[in-house]
BAMAR-635450 format. One record per atom (N, C-alpha, C): residue number from 1; atom name; residue in three letters; x, y, z. Coordinates in Angstrom, 2 decimals. Layout:
nr / atom / rest / east / north / up
NUM / CA / ALA / X / Y / Z
...
REM end
This chain:
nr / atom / rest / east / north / up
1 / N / UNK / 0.85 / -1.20 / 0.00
1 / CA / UNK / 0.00 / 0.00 / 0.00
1 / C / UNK / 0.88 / 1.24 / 0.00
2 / N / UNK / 0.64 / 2.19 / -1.12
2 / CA / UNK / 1.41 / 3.47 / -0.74
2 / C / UNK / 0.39 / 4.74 / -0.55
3 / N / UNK / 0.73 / 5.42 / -0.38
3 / CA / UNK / -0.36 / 6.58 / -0.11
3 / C / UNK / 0.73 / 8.01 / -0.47
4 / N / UNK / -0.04 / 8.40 / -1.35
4 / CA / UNK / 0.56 / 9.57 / -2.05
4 / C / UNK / 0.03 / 10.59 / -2.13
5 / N / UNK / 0.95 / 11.99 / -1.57
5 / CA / UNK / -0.29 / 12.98 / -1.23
5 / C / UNK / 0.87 / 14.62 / -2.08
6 / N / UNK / -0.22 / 15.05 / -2.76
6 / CA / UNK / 0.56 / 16.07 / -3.85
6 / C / UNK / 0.62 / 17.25 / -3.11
7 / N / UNK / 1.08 / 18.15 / -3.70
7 / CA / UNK / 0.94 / 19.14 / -2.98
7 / C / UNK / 1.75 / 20.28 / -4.28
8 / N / UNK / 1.17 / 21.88 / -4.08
8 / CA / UNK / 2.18 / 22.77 / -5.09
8 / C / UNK / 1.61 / 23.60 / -6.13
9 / N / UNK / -0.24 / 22.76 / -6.01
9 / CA / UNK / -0.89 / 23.64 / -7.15
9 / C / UNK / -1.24 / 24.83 / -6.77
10 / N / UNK / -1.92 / 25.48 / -7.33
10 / CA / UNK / -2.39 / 27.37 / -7.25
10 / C / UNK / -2.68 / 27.85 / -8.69
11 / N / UNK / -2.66 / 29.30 / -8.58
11 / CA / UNK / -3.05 / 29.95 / -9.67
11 / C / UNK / -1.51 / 30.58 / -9.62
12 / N / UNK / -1.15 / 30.81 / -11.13
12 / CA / UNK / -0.42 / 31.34 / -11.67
12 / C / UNK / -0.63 / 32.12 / -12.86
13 / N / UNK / 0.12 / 33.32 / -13.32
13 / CA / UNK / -0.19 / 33.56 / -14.34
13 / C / UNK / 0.30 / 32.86 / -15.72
14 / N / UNK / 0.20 / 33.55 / -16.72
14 / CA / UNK / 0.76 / 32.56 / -17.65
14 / C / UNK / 2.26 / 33.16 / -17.87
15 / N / UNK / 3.15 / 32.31 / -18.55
15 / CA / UNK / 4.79 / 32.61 / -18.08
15 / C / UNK / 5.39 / 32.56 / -17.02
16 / N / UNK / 4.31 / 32.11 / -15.71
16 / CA / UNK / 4.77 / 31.58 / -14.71
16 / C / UNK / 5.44 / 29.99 / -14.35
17 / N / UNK / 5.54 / 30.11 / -13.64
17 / CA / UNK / 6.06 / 28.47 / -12.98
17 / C / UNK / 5.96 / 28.17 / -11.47
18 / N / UNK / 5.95 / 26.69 / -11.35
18 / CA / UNK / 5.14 / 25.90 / -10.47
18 / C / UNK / 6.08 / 24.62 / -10.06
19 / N / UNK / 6.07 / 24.35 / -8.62
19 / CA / UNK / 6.91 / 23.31 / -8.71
19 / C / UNK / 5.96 / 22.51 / -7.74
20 / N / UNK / 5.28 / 21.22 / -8.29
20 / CA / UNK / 4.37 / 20.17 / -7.50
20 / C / UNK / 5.51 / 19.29 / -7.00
21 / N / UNK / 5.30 / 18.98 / -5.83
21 / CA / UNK / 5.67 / 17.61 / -5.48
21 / C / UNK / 4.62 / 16.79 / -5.26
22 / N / UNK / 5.19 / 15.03 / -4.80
22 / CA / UNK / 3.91 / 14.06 / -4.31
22 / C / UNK / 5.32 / 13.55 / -3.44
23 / N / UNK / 4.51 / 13.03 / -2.13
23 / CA / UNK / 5.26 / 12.42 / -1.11
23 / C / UNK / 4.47 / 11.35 / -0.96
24 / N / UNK / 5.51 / 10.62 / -0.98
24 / CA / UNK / 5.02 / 8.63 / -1.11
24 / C / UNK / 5.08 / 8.48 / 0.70
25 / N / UNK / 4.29 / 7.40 / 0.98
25 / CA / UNK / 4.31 / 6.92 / 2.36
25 / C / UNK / 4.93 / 5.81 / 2.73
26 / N / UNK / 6.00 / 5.22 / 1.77
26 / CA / UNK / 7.28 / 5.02 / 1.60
26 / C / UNK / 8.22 / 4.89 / 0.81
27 / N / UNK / 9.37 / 4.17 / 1.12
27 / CA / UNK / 10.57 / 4.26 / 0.19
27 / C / UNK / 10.33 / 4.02 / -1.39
28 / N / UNK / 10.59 / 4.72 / -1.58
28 / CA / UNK / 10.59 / 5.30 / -3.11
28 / C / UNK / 11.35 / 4.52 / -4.12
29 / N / UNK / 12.77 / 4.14 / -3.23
29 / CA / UNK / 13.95 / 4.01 / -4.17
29 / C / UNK / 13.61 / 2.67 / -4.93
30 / N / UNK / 12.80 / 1.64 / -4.54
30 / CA / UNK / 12.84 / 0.38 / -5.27
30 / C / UNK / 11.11 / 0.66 / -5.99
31 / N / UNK / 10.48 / 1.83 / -6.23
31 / CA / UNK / 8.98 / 1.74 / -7.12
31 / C / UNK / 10.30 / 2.26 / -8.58
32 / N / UNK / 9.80 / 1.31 / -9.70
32 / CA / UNK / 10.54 / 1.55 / -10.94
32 / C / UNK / 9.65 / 2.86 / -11.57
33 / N / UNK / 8.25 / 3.09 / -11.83
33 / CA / UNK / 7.84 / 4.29 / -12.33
33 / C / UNK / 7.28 / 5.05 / -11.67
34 / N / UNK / 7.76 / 6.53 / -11.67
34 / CA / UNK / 6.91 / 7.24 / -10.91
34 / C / UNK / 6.25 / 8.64 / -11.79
35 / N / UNK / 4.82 / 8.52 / -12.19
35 / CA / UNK / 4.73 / 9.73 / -12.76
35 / C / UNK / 3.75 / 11.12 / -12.92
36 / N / UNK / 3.83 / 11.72 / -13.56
36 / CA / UNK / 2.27 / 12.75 / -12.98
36 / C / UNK / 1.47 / 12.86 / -14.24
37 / N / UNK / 0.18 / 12.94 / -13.87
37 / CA / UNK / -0.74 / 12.91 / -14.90
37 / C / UNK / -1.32 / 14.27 / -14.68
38 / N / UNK / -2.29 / 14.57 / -15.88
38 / CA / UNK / -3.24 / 15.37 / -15.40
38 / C / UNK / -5.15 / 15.70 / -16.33
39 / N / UNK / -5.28 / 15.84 / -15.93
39 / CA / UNK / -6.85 / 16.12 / -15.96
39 / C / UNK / -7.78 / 17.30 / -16.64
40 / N / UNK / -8.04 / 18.18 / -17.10
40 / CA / UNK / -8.71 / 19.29 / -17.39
40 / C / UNK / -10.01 / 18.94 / -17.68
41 / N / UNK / -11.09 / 20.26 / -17.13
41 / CA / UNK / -12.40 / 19.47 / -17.20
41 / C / UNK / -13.00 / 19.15 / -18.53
42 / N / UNK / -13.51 / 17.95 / -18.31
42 / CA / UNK / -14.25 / 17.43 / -19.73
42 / C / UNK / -13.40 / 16.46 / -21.12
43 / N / UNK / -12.30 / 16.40 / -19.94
43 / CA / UNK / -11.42 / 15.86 / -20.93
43 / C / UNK / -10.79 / 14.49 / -20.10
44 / N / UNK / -9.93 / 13.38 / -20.89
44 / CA / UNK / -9.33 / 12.74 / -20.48
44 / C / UNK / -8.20 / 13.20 / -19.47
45 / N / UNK / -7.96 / 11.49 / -18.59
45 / CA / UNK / -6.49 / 12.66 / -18.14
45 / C / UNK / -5.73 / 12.12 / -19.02
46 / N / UNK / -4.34 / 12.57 / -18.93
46 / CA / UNK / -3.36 / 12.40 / -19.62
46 / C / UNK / -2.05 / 12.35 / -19.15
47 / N / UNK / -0.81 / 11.23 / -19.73
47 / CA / UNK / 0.17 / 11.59 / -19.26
47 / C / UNK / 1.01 / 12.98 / -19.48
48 / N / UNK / 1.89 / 13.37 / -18.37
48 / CA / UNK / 1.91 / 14.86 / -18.35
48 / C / UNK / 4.02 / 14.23 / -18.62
49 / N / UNK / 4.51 / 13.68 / -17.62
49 / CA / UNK / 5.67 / 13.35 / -17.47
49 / C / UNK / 5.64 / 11.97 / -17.05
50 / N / UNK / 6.66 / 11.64 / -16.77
50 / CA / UNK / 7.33 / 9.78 / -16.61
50 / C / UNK / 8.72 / 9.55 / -16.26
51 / N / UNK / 8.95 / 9.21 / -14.95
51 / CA / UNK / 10.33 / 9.10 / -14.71
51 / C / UNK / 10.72 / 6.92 / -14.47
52 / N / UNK / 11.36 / 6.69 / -14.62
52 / CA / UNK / 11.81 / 5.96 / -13.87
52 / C / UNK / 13.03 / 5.81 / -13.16
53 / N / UNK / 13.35 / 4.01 / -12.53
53 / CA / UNK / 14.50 / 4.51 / -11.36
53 / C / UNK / 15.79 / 4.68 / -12.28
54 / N / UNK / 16.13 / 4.05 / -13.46
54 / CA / UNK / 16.98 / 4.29 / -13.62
54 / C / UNK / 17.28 / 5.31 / -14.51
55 / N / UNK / 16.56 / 6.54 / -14.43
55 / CA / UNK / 16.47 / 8.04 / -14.64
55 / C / UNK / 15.90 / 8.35 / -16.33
56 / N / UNK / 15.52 / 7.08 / -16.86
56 / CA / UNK / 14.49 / 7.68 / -18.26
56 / C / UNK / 12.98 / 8.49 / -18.15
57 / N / UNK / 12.94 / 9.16 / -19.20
57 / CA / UNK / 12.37 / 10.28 / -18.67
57 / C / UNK / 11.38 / 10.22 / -19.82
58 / N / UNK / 10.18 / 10.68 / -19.63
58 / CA / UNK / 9.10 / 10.64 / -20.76
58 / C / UNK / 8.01 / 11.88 / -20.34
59 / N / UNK / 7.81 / 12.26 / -21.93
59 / CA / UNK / 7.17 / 13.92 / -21.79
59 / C / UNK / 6.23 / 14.00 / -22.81
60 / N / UNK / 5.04 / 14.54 / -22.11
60 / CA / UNK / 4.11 / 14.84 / -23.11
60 / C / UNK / 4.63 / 15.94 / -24.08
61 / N / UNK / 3.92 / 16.04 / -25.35
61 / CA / UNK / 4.88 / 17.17 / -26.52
61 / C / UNK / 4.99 / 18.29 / -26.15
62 / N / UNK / 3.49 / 18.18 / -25.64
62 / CA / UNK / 2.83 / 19.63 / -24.98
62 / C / UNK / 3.87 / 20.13 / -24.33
63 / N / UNK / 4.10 / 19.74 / -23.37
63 / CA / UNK / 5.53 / 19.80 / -21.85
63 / C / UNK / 6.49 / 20.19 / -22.27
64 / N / UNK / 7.04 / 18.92 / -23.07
64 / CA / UNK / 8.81 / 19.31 / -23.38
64 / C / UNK / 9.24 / 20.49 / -23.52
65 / N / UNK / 10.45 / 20.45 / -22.76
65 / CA / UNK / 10.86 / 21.86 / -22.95
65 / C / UNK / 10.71 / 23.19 / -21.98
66 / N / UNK / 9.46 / 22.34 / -21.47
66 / CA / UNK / 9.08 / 23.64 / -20.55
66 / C / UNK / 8.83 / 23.10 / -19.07
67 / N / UNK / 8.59 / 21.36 / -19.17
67 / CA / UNK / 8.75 / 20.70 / -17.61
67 / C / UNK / 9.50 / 19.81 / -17.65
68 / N / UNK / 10.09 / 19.11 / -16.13
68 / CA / UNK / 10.96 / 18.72 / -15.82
68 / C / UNK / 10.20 / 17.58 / -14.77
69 / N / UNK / 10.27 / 16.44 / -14.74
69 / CA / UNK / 10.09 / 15.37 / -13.52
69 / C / UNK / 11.39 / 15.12 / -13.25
70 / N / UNK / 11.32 / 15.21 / -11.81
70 / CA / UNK / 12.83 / 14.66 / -10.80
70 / C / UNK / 11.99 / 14.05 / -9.61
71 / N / UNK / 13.03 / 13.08 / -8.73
71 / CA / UNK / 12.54 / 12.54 / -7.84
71 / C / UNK / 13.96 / 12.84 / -6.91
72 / N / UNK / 13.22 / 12.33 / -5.65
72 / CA / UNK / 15.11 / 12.68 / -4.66
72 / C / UNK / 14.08 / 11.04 / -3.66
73 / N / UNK / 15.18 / 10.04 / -4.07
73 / CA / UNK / 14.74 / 8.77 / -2.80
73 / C / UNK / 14.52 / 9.14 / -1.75
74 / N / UNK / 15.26 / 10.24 / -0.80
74 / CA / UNK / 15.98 / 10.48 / 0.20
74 / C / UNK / 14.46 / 11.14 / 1.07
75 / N / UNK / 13.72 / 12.06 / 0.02
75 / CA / UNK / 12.75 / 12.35 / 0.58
75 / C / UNK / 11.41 / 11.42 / 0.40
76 / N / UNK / 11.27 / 10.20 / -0.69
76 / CA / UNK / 10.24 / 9.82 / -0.76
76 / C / UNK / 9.33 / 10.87 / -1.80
77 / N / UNK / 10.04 / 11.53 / -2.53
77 / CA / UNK / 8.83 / 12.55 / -3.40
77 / C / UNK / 9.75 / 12.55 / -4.56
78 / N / UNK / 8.57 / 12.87 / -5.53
78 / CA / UNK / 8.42 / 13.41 / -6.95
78 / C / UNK / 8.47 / 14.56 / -7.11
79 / N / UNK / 8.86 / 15.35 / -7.83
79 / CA / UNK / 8.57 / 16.63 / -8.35
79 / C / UNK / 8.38 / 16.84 / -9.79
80 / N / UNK / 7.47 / 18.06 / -10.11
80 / CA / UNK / 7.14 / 18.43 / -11.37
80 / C / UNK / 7.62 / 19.59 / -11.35
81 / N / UNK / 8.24 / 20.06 / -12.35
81 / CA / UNK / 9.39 / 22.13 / -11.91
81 / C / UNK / 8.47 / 22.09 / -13.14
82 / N / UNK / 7.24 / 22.89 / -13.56
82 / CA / UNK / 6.96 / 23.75 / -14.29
82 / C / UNK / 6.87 / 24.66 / -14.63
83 / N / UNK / 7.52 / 25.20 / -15.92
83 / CA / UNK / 8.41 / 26.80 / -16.49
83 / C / UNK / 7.09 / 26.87 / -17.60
84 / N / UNK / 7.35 / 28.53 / -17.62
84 / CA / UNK / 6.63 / 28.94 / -18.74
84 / C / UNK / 5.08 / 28.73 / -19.07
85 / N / UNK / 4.20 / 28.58 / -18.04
85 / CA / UNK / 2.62 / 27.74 / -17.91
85 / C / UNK / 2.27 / 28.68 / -19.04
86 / N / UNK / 1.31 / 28.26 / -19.66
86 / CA / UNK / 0.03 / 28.30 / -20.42
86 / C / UNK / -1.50 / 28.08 / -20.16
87 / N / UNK / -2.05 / 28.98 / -20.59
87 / CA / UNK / -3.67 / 28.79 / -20.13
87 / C / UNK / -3.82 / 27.17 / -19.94
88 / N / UNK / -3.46 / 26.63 / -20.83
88 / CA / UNK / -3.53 / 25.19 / -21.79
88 / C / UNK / -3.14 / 24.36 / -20.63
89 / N / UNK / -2.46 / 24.46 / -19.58
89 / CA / UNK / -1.97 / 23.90 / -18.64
89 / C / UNK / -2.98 / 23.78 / -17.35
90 / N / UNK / -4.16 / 24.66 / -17.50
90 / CA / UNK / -5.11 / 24.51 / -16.58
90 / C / UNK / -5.67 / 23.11 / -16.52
91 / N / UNK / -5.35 / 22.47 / -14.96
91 / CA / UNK / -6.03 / 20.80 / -14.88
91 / C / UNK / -5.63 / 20.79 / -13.35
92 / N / UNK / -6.11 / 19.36 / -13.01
92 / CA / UNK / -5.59 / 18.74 / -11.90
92 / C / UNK / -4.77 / 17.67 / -12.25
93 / N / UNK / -3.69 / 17.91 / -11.49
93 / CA / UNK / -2.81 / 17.20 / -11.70
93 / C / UNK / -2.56 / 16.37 / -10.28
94 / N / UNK / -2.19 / 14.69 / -11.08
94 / CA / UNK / -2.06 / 13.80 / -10.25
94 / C / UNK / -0.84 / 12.97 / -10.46
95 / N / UNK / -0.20 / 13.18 / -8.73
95 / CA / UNK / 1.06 / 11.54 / -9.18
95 / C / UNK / 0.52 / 10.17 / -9.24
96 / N / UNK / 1.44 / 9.33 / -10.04
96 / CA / UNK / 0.95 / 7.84 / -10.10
96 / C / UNK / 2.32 / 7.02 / -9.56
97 / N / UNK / 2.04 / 6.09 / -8.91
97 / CA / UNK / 3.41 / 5.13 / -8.95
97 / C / UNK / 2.79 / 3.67 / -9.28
98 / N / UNK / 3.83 / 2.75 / -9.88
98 / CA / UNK / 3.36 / 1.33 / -9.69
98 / C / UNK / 4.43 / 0.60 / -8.96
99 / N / UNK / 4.05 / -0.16 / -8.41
99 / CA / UNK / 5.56 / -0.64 / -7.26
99 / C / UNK / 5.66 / -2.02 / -8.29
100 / N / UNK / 6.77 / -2.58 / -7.39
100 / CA / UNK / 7.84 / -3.37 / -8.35
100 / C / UNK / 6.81 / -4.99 / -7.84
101 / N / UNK / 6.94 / -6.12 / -8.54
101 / CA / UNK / 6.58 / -7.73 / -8.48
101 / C / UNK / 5.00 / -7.34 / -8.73
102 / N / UNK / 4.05 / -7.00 / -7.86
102 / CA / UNK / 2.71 / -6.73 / -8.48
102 / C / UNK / 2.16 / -5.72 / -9.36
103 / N / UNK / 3.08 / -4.74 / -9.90
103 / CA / UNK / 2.68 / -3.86 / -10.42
103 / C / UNK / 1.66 / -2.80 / -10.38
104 / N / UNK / 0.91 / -2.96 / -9.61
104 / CA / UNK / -0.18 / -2.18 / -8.89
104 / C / UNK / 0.41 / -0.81 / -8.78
105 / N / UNK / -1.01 / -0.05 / -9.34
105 / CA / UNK / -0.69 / 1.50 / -9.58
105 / C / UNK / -1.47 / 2.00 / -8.18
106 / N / UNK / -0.92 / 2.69 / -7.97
106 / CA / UNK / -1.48 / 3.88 / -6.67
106 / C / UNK / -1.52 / 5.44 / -7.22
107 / N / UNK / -2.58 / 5.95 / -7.16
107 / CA / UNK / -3.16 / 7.45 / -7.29
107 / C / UNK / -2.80 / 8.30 / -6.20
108 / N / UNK / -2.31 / 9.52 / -6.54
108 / CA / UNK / -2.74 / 10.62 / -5.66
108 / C / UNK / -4.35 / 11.16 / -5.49
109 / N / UNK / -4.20 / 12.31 / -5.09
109 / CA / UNK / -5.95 / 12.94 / -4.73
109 / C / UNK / -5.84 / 14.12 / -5.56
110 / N / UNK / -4.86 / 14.64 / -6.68
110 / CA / UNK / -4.74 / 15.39 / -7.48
110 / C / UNK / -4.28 / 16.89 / -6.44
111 / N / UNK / -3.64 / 17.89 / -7.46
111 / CA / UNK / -3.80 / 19.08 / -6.68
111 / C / UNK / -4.00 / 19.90 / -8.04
112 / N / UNK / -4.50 / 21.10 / -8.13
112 / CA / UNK / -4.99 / 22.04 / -8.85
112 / C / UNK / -4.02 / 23.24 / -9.61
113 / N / UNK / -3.91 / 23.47 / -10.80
113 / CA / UNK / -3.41 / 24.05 / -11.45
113 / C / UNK / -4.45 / 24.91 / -12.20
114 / N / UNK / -4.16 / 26.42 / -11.87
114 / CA / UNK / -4.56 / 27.14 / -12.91
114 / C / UNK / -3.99 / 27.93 / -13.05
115 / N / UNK / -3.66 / 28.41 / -14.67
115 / CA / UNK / -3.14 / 29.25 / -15.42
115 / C / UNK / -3.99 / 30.31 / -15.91
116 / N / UNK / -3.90 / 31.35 / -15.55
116 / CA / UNK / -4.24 / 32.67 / -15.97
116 / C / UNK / -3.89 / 33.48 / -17.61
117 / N / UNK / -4.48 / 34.08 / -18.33
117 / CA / UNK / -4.00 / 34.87 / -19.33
117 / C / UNK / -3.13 / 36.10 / -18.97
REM end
């Protein structure tokens, strides 16, 4: 069982930036993917970023360029450093992990992003 709780959203304007974390309710270092999704209303969610442990990295098109997923074991968290927001970036955004032998995914409770004009 992990329990993952986000934290980092708000309002920003646009050309702003945002840095989410998610803190796992434990050790981090042996879950192989850890990543953040996100949501906007009326729409699917979607993958946003994708890390794993041995540091490959996967980005929506949208993103590249302008976000970053990092993790630190040490704290048990994820981070999302988002540069440069866009209206377009308005959603809730959620971490995901799947731990290692059962593969079982665990959800966050999302935290809120909005981007301003």
């Amino acid at each position: 069982q992990v329990q993952l709780v986000e934290s980092g959203g708000g309002l920003v304007q646009a050309g702003g930036s945002l840095r989410l974390s998610c803190v796992a309710s434990r050790s981090i270092a042996s879950i192989n993917y850890m990543g953040w999704y996100r949501q906007a209303p009326g729409k699917q969610r979607e993958l946003v970023a994708a890390r794993t442990s041995s540091g490959a990295t996967n980005y929506a098109d949208s993103v590249k360029g302008r976000f970053t997923i990092s993790r630190d074991n040490a704290k048990n968290t994820v981070y999302l450093q988002m540069n440069s927001l866009k209206p377009q970036d308005t959603a809730t955004y959620y971490c995901k992990v799947v731990v290692p032998t059962t593969y079982r995914e665990y959800w966050g409770q999302g935290t809120l992003v909005t981007v301003s004009e």
